[in-house]
ZAMARGU-4260 file (C-alpha; in steps of 0.2 Angstrom, whole numbers, plus 5000, padded with zeros to 4 digits):
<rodrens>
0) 5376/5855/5221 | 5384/5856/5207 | 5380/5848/5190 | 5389/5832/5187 | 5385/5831/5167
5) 5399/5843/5163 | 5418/5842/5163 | 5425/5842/5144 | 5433/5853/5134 | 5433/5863/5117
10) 5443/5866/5098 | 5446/5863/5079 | 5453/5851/5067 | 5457/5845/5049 | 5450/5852/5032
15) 5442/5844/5019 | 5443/5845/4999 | 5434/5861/4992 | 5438/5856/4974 | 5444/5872/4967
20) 5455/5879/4955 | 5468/5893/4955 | 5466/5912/4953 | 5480/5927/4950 | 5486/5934/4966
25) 5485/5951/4971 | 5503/5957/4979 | 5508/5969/4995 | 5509/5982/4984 | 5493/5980/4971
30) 5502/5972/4956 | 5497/5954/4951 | 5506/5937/4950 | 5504/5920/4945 | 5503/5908/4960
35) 5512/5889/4954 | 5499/5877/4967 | 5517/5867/4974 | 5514/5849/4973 | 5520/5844/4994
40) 5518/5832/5007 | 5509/5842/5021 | 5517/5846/5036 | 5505/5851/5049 | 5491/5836/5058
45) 5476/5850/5050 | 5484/5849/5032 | 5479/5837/5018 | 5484/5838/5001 | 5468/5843/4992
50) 5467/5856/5006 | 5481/5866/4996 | 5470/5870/4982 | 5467/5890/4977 | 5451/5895/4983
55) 5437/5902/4970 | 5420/5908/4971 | 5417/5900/4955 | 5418/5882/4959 | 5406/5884/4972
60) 5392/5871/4973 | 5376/5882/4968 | 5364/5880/4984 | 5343/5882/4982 | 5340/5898/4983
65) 5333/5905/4998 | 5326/5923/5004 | 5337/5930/5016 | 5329/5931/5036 | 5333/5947/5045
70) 5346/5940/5059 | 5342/5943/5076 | 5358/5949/5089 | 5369/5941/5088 | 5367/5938/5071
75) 5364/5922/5063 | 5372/5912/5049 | 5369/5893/5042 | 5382/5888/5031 | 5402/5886/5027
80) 5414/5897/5029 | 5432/5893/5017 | 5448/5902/5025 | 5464/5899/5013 | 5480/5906/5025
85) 5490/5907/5005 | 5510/5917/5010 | 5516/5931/5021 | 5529/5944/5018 | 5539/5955/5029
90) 5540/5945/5045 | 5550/5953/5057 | 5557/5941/5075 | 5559/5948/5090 | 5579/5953/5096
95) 5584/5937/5104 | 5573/5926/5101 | 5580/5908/5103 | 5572/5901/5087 | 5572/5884/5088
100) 5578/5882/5070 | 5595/5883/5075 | 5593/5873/5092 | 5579/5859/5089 | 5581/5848/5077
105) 5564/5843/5068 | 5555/5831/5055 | 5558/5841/5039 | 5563/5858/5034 | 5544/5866/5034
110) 5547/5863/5052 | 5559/5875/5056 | 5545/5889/5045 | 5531/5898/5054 | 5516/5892/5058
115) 5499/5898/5059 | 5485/5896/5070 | 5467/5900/5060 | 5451/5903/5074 | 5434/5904/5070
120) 5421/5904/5085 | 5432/5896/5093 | 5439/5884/5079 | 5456/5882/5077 | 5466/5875/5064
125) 5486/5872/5064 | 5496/5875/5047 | 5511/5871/5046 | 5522/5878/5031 | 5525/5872/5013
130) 5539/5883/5010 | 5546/5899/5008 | 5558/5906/5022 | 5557/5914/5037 | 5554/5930/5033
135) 5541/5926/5018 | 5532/5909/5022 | 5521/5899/5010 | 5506/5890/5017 | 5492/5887/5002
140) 5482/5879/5013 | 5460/5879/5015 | 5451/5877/5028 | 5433/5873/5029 | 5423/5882/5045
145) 5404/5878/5049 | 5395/5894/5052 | 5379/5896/5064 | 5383/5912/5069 | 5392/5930/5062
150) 5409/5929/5069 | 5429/5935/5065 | 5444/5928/5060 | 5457/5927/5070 | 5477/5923/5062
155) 5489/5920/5073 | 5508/5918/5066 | 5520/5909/5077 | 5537/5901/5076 | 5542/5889/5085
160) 5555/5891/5098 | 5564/5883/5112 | 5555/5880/5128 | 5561/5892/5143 | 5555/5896/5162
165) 5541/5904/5159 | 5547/5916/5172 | 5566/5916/5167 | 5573/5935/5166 | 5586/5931/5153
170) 5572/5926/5142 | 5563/5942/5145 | 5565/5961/5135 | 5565/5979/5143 | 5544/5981/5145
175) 5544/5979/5162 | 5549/5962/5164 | 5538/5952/5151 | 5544/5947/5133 | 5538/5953/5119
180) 5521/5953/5115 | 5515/5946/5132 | 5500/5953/5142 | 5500/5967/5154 | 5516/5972/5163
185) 5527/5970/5181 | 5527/5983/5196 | 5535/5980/5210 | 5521/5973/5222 | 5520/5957/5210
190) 5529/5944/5221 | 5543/5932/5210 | 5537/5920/5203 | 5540/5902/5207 | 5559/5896/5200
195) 5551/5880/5194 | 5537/5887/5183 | 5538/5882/5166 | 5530/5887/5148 | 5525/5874/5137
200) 5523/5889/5125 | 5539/5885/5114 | 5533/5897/5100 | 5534/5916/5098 | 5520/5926/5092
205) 5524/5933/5075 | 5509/5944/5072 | 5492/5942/5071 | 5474/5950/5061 | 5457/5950/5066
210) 5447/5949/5050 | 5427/5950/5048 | 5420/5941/5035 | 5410/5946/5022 | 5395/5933/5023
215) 5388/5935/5006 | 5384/5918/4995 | 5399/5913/4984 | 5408/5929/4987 | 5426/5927/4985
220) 5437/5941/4995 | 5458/5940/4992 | 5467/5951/5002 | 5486/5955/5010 | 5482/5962/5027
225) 5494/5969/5039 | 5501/5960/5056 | 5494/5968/5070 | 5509/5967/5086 | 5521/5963/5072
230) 5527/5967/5053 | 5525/5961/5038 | 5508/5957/5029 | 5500/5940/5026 | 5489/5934/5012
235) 5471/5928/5015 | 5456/5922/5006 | 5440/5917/5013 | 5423/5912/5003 | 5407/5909/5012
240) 5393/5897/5006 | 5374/5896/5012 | 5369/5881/5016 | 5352/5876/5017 | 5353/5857/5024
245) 5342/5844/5030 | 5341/5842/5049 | 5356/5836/5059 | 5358/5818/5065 | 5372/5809/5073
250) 5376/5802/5059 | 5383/5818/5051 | 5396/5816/5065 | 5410/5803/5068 | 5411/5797/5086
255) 5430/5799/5092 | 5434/5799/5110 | 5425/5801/5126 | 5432/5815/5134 | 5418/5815/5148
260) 5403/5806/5159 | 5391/5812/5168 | 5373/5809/5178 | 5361/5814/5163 | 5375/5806/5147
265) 5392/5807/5142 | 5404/5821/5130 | 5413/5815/5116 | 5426/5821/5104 | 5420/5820/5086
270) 5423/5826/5070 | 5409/5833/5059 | 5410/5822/5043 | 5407/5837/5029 | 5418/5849/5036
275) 5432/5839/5046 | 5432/5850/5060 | 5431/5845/5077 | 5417/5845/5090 | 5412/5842/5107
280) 5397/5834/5110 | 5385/5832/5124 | 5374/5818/5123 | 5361/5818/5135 | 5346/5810/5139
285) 5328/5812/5141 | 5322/5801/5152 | 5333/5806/5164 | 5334/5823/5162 | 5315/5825/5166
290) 5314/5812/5179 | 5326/5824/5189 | 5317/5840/5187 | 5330/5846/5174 | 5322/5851/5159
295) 5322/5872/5164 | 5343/5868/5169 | 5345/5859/5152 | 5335/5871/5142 | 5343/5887/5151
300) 5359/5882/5146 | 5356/5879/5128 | 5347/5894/5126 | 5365/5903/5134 | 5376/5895/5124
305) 5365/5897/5108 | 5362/5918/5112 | 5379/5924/5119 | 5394/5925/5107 | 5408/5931/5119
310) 5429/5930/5116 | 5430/5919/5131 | 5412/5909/5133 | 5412/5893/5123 | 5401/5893/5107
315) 5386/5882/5104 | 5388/5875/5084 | 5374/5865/5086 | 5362/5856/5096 | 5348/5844/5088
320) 5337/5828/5096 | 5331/5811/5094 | 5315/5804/5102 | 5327/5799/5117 | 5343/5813/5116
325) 5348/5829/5116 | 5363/5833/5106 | 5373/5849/5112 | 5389/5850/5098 | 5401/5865/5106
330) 5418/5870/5100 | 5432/5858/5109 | 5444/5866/5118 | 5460/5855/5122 | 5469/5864/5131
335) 5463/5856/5146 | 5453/5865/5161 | 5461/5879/5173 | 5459/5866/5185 | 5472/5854/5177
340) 5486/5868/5176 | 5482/5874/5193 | 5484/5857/5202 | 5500/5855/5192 | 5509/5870/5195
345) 5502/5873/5215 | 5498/5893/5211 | 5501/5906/5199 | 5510/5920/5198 | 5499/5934/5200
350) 5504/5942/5183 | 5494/5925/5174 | 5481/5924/5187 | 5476/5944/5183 | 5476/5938/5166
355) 5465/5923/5168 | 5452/5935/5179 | 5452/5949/5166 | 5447/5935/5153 | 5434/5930/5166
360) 5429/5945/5171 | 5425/5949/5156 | 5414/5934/5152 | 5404/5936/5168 | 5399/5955/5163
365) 5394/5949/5149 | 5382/5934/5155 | 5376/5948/5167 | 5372/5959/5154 | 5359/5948/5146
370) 5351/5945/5164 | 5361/5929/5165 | 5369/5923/5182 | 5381/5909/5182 | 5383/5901/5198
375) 5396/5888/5198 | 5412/5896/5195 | 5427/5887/5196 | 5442/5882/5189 | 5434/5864/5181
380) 5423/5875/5171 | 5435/5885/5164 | 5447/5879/5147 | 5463/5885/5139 | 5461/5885/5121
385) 5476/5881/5110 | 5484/5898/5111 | 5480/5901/5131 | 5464/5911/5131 | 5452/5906/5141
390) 5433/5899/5137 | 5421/5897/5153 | 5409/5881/5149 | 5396/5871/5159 | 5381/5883/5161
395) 5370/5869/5169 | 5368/5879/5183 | 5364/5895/5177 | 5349/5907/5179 | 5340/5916/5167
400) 5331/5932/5169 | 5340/5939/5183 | 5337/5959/5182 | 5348/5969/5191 | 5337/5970/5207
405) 5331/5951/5205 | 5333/5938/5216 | 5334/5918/5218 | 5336/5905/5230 | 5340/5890/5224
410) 5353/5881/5234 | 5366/5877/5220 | 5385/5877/5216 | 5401/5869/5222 | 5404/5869/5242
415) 5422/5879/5243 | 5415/5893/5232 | 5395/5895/5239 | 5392/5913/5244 | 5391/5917/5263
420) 5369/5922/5257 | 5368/5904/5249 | 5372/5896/5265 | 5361/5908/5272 | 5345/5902/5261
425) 5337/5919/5261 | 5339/5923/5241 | 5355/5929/5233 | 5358/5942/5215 | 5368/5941/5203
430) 5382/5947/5215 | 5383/5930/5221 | 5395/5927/5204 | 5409/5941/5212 | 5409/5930/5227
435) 5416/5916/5217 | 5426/5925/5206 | 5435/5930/5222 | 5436/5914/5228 | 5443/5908/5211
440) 5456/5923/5213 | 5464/5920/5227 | 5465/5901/5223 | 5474/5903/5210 | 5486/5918/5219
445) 5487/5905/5234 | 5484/5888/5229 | 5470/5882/5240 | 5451/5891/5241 | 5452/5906/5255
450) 5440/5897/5268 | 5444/5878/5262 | 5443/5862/5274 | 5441/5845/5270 | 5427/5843/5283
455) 5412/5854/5273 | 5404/5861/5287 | 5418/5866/5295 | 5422/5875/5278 | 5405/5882/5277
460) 5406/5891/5296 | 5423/5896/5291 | 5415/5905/5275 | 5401/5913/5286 | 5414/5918/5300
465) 5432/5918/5299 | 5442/5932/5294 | 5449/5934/5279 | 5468/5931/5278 | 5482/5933/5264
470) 5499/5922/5263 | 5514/5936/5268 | 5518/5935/5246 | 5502/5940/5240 | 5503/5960/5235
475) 5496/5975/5241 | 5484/5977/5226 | 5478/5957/5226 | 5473/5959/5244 | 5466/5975/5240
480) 5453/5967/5228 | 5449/5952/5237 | 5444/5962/5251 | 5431/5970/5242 | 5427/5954/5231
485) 5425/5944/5249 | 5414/5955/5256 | 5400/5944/5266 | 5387/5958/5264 | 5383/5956/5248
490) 5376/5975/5246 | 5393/5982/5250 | 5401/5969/5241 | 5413/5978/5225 | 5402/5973/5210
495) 5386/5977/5219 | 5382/5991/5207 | 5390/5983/5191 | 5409/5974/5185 | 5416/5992/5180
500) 5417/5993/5200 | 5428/5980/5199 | 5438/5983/5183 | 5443/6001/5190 | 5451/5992/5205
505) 5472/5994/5205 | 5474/5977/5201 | 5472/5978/5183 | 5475/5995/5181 | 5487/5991/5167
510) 5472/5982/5158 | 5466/5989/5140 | 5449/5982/5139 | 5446/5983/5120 | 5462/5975/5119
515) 5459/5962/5130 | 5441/5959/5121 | 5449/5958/5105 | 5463/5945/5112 | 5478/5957/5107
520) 5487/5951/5122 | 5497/5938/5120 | 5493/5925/5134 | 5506/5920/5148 | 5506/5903/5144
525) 5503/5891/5129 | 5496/5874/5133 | 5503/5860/5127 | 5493/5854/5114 | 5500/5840/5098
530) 5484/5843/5088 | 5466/5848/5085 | 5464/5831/5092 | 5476/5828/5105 | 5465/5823/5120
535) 5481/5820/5133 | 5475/5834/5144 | 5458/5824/5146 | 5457/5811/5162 | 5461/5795/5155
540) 5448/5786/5163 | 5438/5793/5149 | 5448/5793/5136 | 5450/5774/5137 | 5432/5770/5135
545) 5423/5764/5117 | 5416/5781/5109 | 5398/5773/5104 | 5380/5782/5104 | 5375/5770/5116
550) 5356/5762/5115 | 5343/5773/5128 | 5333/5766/5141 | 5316/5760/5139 | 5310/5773/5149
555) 5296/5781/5137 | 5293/5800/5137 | 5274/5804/5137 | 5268/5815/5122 | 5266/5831/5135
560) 5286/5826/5141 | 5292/5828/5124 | 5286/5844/5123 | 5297/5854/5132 | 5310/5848/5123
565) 5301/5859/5108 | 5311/5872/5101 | 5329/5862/5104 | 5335/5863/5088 | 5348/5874/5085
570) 5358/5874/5065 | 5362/5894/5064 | 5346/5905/5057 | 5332/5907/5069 | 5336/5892/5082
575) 5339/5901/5097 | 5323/5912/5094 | 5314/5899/5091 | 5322/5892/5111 | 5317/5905/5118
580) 5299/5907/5112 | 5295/5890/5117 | 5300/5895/5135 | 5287/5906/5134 | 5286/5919/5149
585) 5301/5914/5155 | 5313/5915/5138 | 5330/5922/5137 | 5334/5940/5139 | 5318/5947/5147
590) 5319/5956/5164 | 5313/5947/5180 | 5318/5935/5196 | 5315/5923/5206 | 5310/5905/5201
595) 5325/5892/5200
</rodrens>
């Protein structure tokens, strides 16, 4: 059934001093000013004082010099990554916006400015302004990002607003029902939303940029850069710095919260001590691990999370070991699981819930492009970042090497969302992964799973058997989908012969794809989140506990046990090759099935 060591979450968290000294600005226009470094109390829970310092090259720490290693895909870096977010210009609101300057009152006057949201795989900071106005913000804030892997900017600029229904049509402008900015549009088969539904957004996307960095050692680059899905330009400066280091430890890392428990260890908050930023860590062990028959599970999830850099999969930073653990540091993500939200609100309106599944969807064509098949699709593996985007987690379960014809039979996953040929025990592909994406559909369209029952056998005839049937709200196009989705034969099932089967289906036929990949929609909904370490949407029963690296068992692995773990290690260049030759015949990416 499913794996019990995973139910955390990812994000990013507070810089650090980069001791540097100030440079001439380049303007909108190409002239050159002077920029004063403002002596002010920071605003925002990312910004310290010595984070405001101008960014150079020249004050770079020099590092040992090192011949460059031909990257394999994705491409892979080791080392540190300076983003200073220094002023914007030209910001234009939306028509009627209700800015909640002139409603809310707030701590100080930066307050009432724009904010920015910084993001780098799946690292996010929170600036809050030093000054300026509304229309021309000044932030003069750096922030540190470890690298592992080649990976883009994102900039986000908001302001804060007051909190309205979500769904509230006098909150909304002429693009076919949804307020500015926001993803997809309305026709007329999308049923009302429920009166009650609320955003927890209170903000209102200014503008945002995409930026890909230039990963040359000590290579300052100073740029304005135009808002895209707004006006105005916004100033940025980014430096990156190799870093050769010793090997990771814990005690690179400061323990914070436990966010998570499980069979095999426990996840904890923490906050990488060089950096600042913050990091979820699985801690895992050995012992138990091997005395379980879960070495290939462990291993076959590092070795996804390492390989696969997706929008909306979460990112391995690092992973490292000690003669009794396996370390697995990942972004964190607190913007709680889909789960969470789901049971909160009952259901979604089916204008979010596309917008969830074309995330997903996305995600799963992906994993299924390297020959990857997930398996345990549900809403607990699935987080909202900061912004509302999602980031599917927990690859415990996974298999590797699934081609496209390949098959397995392992009896795995979580009862309400088992596929009608894993009950049946007689091998399934990759399209056992529609199923659940189906089922995960229409639970959040409806509320509950399409076949559940408290009695699990019960519920497993009714998914071999019953017919499939839709509450009176659900539209046309939904249904539409489901139906080919919830097929039970899974050769006739839509997705059989790949996801663009399923991306060409009605339902999301308002969909941009690139635009969707490159998260240029705006998302329905905005968690509520205080800061990079805000842990509230985390159970409490975990949060309460002592965050320690507790003392391992005696249980003493064997010189031949220790072995498979070889290859663990992962710091950026060359670790997940080095995975997935140890695995041998059975590495990542290579074509083949059966097995686990």
């Amino acid at each position: 059934m499913s794996n019990p060591i995973m139910s955390w979450k990812p994000f990013g968290k507070k810089a650090k001093e980069l001791n540097i000294s100030s440079i001439s600005s380049p303007t909108p226009t190409g002239g050159m000013a002077k920029m004063n470094h403002a002596a002010s109390t920071p605003m925002a829970i990312e910004q310290q004082a010595a984070a405001r310092a101008p960014l150079t090259a020249m004050d770079v720490p020099p590092s040992p010099p090192g011949k460059p290693q031909a990257p394999p895909l994705p491409a892979r870096k080791s080392g540190i990554l300076a983003v200073r977010v220094v002023e914007a210009r030209g910001l234009v609101y939306p028509s009627g916006s209700q800015l909640a300057s002139r409603y809310a009152p707030y701590h100080n006057e930066a307050s009432r400015l724009p904010y920015v949201v910084v993001e780098f795989d799946k690292n996010e900071v929170v600036i809050n302004a030093l000054g300026g106005d509304a229309h021309s913000p000044i932030w003069k804030y750096t922030a540190p990002f470890d690298v592992s892997r080649v990976s883009d900017i994102m900039i986000s600029i908001y302001q804060r607003t007051l909190p309205t229904p979500l769904q509230d049509p006098n909150a909304r402008a002429t693009n076919g029902g949804l307020p500015p900015n926001t993803f997809g549009t309305r026709n007329s088969q999308t049923p009302a939303p429920q009166a009650n539904t609320m955003s927890d957004r209170g903000a209102i996307l200014l503008g945002f940029l995409r930026i890909t960095p230039e990963f040359v050692d000590k290579k300052l680059v100073d740029n304005w850069y135009p808002l895209y899905n707004g006006s105005g330009h916004i100033r940025v400066q980014s430096c990156y710095q190799r870093r050769d280091a010793g090997p990771l430890t814990i005690d690179a890392f400061d323990l914070l919260t436990v966010i998570g428990k499980g069979s095999f260890g426990k996840v904890m908050q923490v906050r990488k001590r060089d950096t600042n930023r913050i990091y979820a860590m699985k801690i895992l062990s050995k012992s138990k691990i091997v005395m379980r028959s879960e070495v290939q599970h462990t291993l076959a999830e590092r070795t996804v999370l390492a390989q696969i850099n997706h929008p909306f999969i979460v990112p391995l930073k690092f992973s490292f070991q000690s003669p009794e653990k396996l370390y697995l540091v990942l972004a964190f993500i607190n913007g709680g699981e889909l789960f969470h939200h789901l049971q909160r609100e009952g259901r979604f309106d089916e204008h979010r819930s596309r917008f969830y599944a074309a995330e997903l969807l996305s995600a799963l064509e992906c994993l299924h492009s390297y020959h990857v098949v997930y398996r345990d699709l549900k809403p607990e593996n699935i987080l909202l970042d900061y912004k509302g985007h999602i980031a599917l987690c927990d690859f415990g379960l996974c298999k590797l090497n699934m081609s496209e014809s390949g098959r397995t039979n392992t009896f795995c996953g979580t009862p309400e969302y088992l596929a009608p040929e894993v009950l049946y025990g007689q091998g399934y592909t990759k399209t056992v992964d529609w199923w659940t994406f189906g089922v995960l559909l229409y639970e959040m369209l409806h509320g509950l799973p399409p076949f559940y029952n408290e009695n699990t056998n019960e519920m497993y005839r009714r998914i071999l058997e019953d017919e499939l049937q839709f509450p009176d709200d659900m539209s046309m196009r939904a249904r539409h989908l489901l139906s080919g989705l919830l097929t039970r034969d899974p050769n006739l099932r839509l997705g059989n012969q790949g996801a663009h089967e399923i991306k060409a289906q009605p339902f999301f036929g308002e969909i941009d794809w690139n635009m969707l990949l490159a998260k240029k929609y705006d998302p329905p909904f905005k968690p509520s989140v205080a800061s990079a370490v805000d842990t509230s949407n985390f159970d409490e029963e975990f949060t309460s506990e002592i965050p320690i690296d507790s003392l391992a068992d005696d249980s003493h692995l064997s010189e031949t046990a220790q072995q498979q773990f070889v290859g663990f290690t992962y710091e950026g260049d060359g670790g997940a090759m080095s995975l997935a030759q140890s695995m041998g015949p059975s590495g990542f990416g290579r074509s083949g099935g059966g097995g686990l």
